[in-house]
MIDOSE-1310 file (N, C-alpha, C; in nm, 2 decimals, decimal comma, always signed):
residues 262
xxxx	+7,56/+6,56/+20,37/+7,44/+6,63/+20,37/+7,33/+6,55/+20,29; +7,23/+6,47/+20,39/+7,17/+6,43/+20,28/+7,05/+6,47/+20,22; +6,99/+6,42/+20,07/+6,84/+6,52/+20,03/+6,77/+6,54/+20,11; +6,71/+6,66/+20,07/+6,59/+6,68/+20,08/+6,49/+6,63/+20,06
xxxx	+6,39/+6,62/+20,14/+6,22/+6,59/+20,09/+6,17/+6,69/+20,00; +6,20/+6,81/+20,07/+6,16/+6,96/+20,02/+6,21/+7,02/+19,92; +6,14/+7,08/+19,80/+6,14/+7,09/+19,66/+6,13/+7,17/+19,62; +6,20/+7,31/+19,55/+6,19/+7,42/+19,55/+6,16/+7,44/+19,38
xxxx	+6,10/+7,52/+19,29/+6,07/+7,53/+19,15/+6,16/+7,63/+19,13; +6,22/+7,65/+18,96/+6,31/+7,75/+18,97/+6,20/+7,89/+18,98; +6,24/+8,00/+18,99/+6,20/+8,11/+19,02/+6,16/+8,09/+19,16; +6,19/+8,04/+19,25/+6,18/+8,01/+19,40/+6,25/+8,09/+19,46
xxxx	+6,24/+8,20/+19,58/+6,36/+8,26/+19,66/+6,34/+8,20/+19,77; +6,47/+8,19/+19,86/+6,46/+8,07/+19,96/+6,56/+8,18/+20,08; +6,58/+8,21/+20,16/+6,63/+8,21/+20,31/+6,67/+8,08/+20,35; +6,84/+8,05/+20,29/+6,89/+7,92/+20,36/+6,97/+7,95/+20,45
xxxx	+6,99/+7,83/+20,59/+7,08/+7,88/+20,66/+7,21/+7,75/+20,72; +7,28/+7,73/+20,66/+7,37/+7,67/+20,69/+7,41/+7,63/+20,85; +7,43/+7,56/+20,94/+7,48/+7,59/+21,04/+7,58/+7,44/+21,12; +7,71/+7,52/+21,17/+7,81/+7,45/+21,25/+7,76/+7,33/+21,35
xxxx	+7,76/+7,22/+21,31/+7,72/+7,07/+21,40/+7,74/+7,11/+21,57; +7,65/+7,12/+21,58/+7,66/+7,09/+21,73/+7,72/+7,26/+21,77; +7,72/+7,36/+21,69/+7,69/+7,48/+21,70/+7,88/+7,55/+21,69; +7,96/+7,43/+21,64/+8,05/+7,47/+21,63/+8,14/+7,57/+21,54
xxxx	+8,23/+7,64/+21,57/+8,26/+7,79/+21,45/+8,32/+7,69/+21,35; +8,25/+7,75/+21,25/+8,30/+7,71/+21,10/+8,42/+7,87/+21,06; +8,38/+7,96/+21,10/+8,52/+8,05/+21,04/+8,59/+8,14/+21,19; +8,75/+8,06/+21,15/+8,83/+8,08/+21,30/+8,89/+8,19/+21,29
xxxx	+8,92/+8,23/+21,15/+9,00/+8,33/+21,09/+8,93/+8,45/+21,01; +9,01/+8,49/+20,94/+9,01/+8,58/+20,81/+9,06/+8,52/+20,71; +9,13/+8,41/+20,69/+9,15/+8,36/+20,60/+9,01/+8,24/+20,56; +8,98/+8,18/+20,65/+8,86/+8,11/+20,68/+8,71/+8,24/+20,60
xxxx	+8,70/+8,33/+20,65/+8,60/+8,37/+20,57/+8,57/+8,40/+20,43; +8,74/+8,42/+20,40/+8,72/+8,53/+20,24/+8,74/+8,35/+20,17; +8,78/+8,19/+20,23/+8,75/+8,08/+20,17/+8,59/+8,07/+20,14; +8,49/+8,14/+20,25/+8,39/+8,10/+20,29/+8,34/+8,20/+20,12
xxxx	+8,38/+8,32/+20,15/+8,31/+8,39/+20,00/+8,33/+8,34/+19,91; +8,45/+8,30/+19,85/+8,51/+8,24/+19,76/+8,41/+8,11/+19,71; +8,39/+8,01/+19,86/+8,35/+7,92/+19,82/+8,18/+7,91/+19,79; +8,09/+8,03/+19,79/+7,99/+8,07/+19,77/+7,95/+8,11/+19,60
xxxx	+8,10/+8,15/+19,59/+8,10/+8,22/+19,45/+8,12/+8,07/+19,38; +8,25/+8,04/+19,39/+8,29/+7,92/+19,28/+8,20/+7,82/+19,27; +8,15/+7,78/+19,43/+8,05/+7,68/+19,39/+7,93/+7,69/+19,33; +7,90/+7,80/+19,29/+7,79/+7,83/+19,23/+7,79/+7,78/+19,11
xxxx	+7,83/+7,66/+19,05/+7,86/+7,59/+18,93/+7,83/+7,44/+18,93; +7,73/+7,43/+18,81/+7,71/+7,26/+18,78/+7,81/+7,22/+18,79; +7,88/+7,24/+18,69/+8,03/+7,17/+18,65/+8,13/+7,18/+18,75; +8,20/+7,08/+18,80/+8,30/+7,01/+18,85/+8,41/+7,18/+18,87
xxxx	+8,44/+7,19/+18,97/+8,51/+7,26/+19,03/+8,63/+7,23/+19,11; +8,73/+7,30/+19,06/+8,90/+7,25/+19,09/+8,93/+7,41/+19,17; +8,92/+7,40/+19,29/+8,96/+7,53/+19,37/+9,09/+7,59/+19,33; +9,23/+7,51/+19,36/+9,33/+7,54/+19,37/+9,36/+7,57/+19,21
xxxx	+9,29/+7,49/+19,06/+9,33/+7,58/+18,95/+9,25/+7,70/+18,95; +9,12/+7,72/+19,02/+9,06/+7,88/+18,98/+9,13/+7,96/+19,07; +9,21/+7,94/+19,22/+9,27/+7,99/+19,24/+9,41/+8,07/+19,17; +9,47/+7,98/+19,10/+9,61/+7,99/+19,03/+9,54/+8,08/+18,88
xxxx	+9,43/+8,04/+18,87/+9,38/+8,15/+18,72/+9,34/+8,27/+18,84; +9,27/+8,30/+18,90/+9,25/+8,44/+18,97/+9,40/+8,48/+18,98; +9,52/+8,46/+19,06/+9,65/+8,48/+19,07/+9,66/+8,56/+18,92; +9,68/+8,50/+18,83/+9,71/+8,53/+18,68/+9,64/+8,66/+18,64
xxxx	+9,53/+8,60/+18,66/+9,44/+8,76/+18,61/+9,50/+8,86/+18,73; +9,55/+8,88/+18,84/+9,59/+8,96/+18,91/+9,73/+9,02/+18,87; +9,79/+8,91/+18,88/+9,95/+8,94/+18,75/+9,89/+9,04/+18,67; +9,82/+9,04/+18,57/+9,80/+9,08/+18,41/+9,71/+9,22/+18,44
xxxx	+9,66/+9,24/+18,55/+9,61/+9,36/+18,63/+9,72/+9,42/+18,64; +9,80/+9,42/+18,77/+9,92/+9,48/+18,74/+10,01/+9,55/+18,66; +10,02/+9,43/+18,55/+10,11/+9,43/+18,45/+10,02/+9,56/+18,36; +9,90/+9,58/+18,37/+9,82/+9,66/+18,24/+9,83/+9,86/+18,34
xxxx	+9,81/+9,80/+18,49/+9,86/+9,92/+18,54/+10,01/+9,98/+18,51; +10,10/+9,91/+18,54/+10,29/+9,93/+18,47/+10,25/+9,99/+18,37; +10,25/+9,90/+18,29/+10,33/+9,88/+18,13/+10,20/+9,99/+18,05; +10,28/+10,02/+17,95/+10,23/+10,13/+17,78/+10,09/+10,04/+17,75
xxxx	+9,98/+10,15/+17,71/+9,92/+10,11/+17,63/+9,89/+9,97/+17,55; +10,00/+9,98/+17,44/+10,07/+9,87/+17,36/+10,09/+9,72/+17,43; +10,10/+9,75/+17,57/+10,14/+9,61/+17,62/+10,01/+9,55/+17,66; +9,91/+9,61/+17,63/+9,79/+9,56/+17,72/+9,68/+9,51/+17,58
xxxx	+9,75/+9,54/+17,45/+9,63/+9,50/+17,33/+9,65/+9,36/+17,36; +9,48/+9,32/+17,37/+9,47/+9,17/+17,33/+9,40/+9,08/+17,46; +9,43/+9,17/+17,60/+9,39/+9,14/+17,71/+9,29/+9,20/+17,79; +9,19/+9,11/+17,84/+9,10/+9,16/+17,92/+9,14/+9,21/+18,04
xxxx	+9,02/+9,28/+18,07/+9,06/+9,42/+18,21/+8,98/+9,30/+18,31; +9,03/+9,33/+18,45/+8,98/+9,29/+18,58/+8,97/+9,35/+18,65; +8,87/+9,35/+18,75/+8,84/+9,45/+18,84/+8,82/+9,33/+18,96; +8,89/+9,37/+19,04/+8,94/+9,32/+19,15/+8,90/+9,35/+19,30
xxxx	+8,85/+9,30/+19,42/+8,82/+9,35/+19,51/+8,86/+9,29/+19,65; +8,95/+9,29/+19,78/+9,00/+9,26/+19,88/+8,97/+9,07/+19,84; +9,09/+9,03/+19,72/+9,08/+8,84/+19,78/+8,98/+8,79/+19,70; +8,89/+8,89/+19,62/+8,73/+8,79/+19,52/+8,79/+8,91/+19,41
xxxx	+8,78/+8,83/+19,26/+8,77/+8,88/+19,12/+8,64/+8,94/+19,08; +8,60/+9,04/+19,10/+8,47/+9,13/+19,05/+8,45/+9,06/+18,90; +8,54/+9,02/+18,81/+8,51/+9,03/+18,65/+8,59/+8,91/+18,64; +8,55/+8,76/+18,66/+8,67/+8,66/+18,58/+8,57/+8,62/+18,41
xxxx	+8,68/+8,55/+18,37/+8,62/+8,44/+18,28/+8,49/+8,37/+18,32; +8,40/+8,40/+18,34/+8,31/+8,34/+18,43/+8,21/+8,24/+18,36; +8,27/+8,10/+18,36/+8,23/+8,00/+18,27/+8,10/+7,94/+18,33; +8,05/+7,98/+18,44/+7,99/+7,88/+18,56/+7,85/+7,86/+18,49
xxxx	+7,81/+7,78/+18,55/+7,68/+7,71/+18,46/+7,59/+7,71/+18,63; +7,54/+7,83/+18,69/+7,51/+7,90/+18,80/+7,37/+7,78/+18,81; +7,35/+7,70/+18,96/+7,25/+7,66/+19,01/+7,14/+7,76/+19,07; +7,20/+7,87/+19,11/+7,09/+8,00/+19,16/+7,18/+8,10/+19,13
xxxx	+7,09/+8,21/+19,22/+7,17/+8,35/+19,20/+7,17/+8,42/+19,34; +7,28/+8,39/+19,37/+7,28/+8,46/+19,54/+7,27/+8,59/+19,57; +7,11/+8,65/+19,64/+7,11/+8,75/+19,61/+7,15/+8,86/+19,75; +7,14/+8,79/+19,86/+7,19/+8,84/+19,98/+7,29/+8,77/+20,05
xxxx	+7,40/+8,75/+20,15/+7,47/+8,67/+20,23/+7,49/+8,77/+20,36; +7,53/+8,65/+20,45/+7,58/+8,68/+20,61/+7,63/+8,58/+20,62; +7,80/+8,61/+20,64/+7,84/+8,49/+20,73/+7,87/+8,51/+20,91; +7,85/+8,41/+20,98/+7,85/+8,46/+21,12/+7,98/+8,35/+21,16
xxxx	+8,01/+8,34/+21,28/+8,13/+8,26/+21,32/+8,08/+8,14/+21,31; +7,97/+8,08/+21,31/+7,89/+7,94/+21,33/+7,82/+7,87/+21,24; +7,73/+7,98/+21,13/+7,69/+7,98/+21,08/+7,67/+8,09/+20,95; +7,60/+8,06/+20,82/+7,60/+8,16/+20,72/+7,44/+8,13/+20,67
xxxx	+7,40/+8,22/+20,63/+7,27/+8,31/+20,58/+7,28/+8,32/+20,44; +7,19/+8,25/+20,32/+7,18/+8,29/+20,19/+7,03/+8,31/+20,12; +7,03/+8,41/+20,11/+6,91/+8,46/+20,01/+6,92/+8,41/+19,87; +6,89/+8,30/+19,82/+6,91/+8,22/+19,71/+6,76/+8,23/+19,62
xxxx	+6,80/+8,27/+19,48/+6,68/+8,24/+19,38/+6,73/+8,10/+19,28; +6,63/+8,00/+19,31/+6,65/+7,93/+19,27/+6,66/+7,95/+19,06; +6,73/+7,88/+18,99/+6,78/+7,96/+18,80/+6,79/+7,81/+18,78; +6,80/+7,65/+18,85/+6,84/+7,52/+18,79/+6,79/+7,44/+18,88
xxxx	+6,70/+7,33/+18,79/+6,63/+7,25/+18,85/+6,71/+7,14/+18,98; +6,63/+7,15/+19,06/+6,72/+7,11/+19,23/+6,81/+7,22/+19,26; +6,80/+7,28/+19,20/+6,95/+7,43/+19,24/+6,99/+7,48/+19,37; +6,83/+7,47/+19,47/+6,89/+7,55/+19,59/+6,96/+7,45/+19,65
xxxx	+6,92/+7,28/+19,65/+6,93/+7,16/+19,76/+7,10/+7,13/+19,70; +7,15/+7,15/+19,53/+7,26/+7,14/+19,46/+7,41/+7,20/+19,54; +7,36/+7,36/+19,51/+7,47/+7,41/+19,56/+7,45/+7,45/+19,72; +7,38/+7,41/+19,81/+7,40/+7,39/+19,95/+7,50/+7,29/+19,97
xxxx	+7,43/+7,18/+19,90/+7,53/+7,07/+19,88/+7,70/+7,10/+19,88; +7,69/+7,13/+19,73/+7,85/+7,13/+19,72/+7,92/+7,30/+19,77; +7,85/+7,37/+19,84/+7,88/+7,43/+19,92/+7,97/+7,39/+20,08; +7,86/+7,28/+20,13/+7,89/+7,24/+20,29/+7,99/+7,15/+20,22
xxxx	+8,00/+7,06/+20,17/+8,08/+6,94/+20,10/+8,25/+7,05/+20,08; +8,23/+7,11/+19,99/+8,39/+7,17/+19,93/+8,42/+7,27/+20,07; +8,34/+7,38/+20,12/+8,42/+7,40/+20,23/+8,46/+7,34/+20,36; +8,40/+7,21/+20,39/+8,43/+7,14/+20,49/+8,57/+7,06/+20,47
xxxx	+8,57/+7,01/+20,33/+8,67/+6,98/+20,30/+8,80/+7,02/+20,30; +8,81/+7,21/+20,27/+8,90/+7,30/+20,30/+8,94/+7,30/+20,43; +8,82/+7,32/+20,53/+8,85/+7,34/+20,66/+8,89/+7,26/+20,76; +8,83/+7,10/+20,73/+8,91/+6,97/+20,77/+9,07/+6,95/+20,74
xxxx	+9,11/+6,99/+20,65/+9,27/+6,99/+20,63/+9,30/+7,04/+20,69; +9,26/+7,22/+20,66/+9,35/+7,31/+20,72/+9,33/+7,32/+20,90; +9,27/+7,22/+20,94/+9,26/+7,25/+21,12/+9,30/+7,07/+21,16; +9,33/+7,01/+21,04/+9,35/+6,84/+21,08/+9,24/+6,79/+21,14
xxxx	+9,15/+6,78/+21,11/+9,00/+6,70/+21,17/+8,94/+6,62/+21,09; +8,87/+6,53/+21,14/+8,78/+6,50/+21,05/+8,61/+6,44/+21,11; +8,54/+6,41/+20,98/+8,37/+6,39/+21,02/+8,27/+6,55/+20,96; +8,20/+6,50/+21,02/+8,10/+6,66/+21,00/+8,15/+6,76/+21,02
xxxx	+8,15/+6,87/+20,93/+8,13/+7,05/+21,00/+7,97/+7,08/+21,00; +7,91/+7,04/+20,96/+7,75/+7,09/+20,92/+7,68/+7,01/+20,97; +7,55/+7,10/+21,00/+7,42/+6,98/+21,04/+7,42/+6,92/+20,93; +7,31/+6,79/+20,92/+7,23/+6,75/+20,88/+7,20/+6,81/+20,75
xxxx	+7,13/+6,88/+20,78/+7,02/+6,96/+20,68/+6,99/+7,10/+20,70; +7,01/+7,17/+20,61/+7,01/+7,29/+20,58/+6,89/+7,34/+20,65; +6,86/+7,48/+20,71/+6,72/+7,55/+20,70/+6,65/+7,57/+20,57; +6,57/+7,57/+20,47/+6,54/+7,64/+20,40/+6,37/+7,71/+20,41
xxxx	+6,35/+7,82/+20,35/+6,20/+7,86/+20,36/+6,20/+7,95/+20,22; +6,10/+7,92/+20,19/+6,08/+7,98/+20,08/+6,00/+8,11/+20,10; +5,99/+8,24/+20,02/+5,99/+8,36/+20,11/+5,88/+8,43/+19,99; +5,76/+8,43/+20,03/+5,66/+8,48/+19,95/+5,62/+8,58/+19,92
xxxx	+5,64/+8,71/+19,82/+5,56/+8,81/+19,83/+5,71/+8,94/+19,86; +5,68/+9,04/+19,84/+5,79/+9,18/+19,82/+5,81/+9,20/+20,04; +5,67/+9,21/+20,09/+5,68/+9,23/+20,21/+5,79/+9,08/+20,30; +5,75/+8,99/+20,26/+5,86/+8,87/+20,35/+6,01/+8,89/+20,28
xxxx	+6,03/+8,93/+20,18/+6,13/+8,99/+20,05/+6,23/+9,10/+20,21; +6,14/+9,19/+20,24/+6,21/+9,30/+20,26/+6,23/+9,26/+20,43; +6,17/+9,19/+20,47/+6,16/+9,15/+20,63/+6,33/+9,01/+20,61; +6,32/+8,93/+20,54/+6,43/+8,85/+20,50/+6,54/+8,94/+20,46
xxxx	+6,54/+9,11/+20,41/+6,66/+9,13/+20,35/+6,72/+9,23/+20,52; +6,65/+9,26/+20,58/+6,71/+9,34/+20,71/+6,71/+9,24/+20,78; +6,67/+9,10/+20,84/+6,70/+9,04/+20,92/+6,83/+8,98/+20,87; +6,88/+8,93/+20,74/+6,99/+8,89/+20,75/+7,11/+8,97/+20,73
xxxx	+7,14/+9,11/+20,72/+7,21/+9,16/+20,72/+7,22/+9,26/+20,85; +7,12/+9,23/+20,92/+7,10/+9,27/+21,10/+7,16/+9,17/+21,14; +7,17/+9,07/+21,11/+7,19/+8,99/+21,20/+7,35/+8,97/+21,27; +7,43/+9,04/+21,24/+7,59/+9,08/+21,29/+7,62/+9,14/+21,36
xxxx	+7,50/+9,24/+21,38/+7,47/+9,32/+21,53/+7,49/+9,22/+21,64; +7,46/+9,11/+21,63/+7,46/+9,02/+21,78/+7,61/+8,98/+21,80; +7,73/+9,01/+21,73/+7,88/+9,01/+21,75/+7,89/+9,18/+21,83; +7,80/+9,24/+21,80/+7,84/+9,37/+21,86/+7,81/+9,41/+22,01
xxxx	+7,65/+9,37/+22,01/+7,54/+9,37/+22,11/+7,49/+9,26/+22,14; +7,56/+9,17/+22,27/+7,50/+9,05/+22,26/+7,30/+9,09/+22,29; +7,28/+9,19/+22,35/+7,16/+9,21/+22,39/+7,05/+9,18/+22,25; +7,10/+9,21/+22,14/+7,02/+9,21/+22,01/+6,91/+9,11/+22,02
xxxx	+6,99/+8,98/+22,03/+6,94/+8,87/+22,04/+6,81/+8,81/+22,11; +6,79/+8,98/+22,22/+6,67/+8,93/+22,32/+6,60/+9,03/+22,23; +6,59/+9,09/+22,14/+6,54/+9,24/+22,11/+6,57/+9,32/+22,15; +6,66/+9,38/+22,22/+6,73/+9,50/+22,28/+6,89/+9,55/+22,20
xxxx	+6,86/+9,68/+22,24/+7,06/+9,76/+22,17/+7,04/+9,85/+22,26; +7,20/+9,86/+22,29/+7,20/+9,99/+22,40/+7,25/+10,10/+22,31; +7,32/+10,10/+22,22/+7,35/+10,19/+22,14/+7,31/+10,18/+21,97; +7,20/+10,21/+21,92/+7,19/+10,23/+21,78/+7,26/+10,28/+21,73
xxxx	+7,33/+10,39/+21,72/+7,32/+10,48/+21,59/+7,52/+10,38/+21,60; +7,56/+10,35/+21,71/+7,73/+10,21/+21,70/+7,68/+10,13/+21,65; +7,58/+10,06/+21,66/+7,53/+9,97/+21,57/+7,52/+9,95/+21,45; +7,44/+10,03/+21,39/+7,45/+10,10/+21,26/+7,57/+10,09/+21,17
xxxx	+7,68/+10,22/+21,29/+7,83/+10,20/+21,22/+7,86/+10,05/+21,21; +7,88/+9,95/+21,30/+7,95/+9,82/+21,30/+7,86/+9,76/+21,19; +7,77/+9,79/+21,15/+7,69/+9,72/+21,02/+7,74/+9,74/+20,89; +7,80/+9,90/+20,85/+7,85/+9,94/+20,78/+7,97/+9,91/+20,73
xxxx	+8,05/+9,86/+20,81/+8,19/+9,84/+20,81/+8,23/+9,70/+20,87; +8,10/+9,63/+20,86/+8,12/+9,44/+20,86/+8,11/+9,40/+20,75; +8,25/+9,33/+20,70/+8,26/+9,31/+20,57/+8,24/+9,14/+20,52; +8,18/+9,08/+20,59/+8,15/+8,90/+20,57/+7,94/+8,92/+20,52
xxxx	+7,91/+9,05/+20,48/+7,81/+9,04/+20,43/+7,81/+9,11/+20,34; +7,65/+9,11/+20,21/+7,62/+9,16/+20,11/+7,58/+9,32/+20,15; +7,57/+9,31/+20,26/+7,56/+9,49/+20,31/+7,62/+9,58/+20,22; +7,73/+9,61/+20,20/+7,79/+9,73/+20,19/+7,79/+9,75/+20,04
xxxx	+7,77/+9,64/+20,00/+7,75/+9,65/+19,83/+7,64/+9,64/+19,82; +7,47/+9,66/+19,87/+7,41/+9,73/+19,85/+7,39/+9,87/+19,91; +7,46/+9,89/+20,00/+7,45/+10,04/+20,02/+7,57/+10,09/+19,94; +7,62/+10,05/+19,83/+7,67/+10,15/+19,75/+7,82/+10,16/+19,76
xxxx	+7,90/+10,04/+19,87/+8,05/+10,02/+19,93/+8,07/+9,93/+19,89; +8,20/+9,92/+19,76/+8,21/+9,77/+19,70/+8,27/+9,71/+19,82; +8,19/+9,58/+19,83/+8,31/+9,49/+19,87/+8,31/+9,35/+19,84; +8,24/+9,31/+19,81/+8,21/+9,16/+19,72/+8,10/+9,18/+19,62
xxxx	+8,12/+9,25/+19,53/+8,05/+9,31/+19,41/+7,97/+9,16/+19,30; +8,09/+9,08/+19,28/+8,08/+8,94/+19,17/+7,98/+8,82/+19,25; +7,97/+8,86/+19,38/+7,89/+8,72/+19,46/+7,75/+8,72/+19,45; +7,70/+8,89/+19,43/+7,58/+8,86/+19,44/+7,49/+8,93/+19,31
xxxx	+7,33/+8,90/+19,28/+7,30/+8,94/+19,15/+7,18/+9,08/+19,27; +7,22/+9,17/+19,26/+7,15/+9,26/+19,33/+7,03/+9,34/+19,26; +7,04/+9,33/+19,14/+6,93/+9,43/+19,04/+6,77/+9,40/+19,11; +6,77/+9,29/+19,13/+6,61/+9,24/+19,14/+6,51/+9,30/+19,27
xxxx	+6,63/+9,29/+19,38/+6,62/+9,34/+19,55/+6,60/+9,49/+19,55; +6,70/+9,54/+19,46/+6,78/+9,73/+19,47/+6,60/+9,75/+19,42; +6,52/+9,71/+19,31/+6,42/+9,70/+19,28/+6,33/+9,74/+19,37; +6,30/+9,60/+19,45/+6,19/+9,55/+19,52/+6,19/+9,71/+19,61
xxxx	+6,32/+9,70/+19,64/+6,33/+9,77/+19,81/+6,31/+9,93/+19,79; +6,37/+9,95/+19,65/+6,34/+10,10/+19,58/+6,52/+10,21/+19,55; +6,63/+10,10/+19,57/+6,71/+10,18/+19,56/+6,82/+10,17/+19,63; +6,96/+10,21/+19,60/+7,06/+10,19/+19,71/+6,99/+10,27/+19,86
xxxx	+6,95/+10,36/+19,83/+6,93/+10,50/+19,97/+6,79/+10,42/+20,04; +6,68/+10,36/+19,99/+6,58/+10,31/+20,04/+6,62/+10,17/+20,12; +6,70/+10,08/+20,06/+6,75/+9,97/+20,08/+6,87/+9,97/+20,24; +6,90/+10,06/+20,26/+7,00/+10,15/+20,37/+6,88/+10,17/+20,44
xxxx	+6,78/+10,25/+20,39/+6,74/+10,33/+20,56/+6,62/+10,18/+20,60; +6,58/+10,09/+20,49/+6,51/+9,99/+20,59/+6,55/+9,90/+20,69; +6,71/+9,89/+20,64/+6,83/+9,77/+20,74/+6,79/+9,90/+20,85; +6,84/+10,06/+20,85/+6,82/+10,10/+20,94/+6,67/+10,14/+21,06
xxxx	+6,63/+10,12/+20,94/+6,46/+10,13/+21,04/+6,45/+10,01/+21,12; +6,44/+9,88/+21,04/+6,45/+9,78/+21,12/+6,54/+9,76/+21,25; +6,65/+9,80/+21,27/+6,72/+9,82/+21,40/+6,70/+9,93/+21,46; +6,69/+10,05/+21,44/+6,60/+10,14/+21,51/+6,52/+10,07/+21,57
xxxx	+6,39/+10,02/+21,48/+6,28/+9,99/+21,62/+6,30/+9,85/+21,66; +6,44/+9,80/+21,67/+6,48/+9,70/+21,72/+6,40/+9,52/+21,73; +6,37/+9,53/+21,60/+6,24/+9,46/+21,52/+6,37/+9,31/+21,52; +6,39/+9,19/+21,60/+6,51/+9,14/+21,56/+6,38/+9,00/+21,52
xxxx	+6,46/+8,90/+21,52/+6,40/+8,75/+21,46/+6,27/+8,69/+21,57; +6,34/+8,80/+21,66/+6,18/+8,73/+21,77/+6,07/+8,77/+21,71; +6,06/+8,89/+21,66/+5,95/+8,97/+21,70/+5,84/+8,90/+21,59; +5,72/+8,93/+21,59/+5,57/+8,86/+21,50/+5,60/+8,85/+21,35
xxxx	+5,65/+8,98/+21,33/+5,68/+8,95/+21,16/+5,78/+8,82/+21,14; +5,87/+8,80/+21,20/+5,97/+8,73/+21,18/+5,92/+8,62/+21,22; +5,90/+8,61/+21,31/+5,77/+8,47/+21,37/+5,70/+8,42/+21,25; +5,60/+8,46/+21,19/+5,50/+8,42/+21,11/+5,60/+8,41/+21,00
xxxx	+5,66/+8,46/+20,94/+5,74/+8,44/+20,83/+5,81/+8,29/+20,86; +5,88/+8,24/+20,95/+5,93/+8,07/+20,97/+5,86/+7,98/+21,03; +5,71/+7,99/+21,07/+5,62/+7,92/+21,11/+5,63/+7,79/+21,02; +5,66/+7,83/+20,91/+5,63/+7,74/+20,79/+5,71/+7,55/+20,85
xx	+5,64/+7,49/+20,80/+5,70/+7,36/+20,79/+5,85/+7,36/+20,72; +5,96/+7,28/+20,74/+6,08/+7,27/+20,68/+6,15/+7,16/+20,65
């Protein structure tokens, strides 16, 4: 992946979008996606990153979970508590020396969606970087291939103002509707209120942990958004307004929001 021209300042929020070379699926599985969370979270670090030891330390801290559910009181002085969620550690040792702060995600079969605030100088163009780099790497082994998984060059836009804020936070967690409804994609749903449900209960985005459903609690820094938007319950009914009036990436707002040079 190589640099960028384009230059983001820290306090920068960016809408980046990853996507499969030549449009091909980057996640074949379920094992393939919760690598894809995993590898969102861990890479989120200056420092040099060894997958398979943070893996074998998550294992441990799951051991020692366990072992504090079993065992007396007594067996547990001395050790920290973990909180745990489907395959991601809600609470590790978390040494990471963070290039941003991911504050929204979508992963799709092809491609993945990140709401990134830039926190370290070069940060967003850093961990795209060793993002596409470490999971391509995973995914070349485990399917025997090799060469590119990723374009080129990432999308990025930088997203100005609370109003492009809230139009960026329902388009990318709408956007999984189009696994449901291929029609979304033209602006159309034949069924809302199925929609809706299949939004609720797709679990490869930051959705349900802001409406208030843990499910990858440790990936994202949510305080700033829950803010902007006004709340878990306000933050819910805009994802749902926005598909209600079936407002999808074509439509003007969304338009003028990526007009931008890239």
């Amino acid at each position: 992946m190589p640099n960028r021209k384009q230059k983001f300042d820290n306090g920068d929020i960016c809408h980046t979008i990853l996507r499969g070379i030549d449009g091909k699926t980057i996640f074949r599985d379920t094992d393939d996606y919760f690598r894809g969370i995993f590898s969102i979270y861990e890479f989120n670090n200056v420092n040099p990153v060894n997958i398979f030891r943070r893996r074998q330390e998550i294992k441990r801290i799951k051991e020692i979970q366990k072992q504090e559910r079993r065992g007396p009181t007594s067996s547990r002085r001395g050790r920290a508590s973990y909180d745990t969620s489907d395959g991601i550690t809600s609470k590790l040792l978390d040494g990471r020396d963070k290039f941003v702060n991911v504050l929204a995600f979508c992963f799709m079969p092809n491609h993945l969606h990140l709401l990134l605030e830039q926190i370290k100088d070069d940060g967003i163009t850093r961990y795209m970087k060793k993002v596409g780099t470490g999971y391509a790497s995973y995914f070349n082994k485990k399917y025997e291939r090799k060469g590119y998984l990723f374009q080129n060059r990432f999308l990025a836009v930088k997203i100005n103002g609370n109003t492009q804020l809230e139009i960026v936070f329902n388009y990318i967690h709408a956007n999984a509707i189009s696994l449901f409804d291929k029609n979304w994609e033209s602006g159309k749903i034949d069924n809302v209120k199925k929609a809706l449900d299949f939004l609720k209960e797709f679990k490869w985005s930051s959705y349900q942990d802001y409406i208030g459903k843990k499910n990858f609690p440790s990936v994202t820094e949510r305080d700033f958004l829950l803010k902007v938007l006004g709340g878990t319950e306000k933050s819910k009914k805009s994802v749902e307004e926005w598909v209600e009036s079936k407002r999808d990436y074509l439509n003007k707002d969304f338009q003028e929001l990526f007009l931008e040079k890239n």
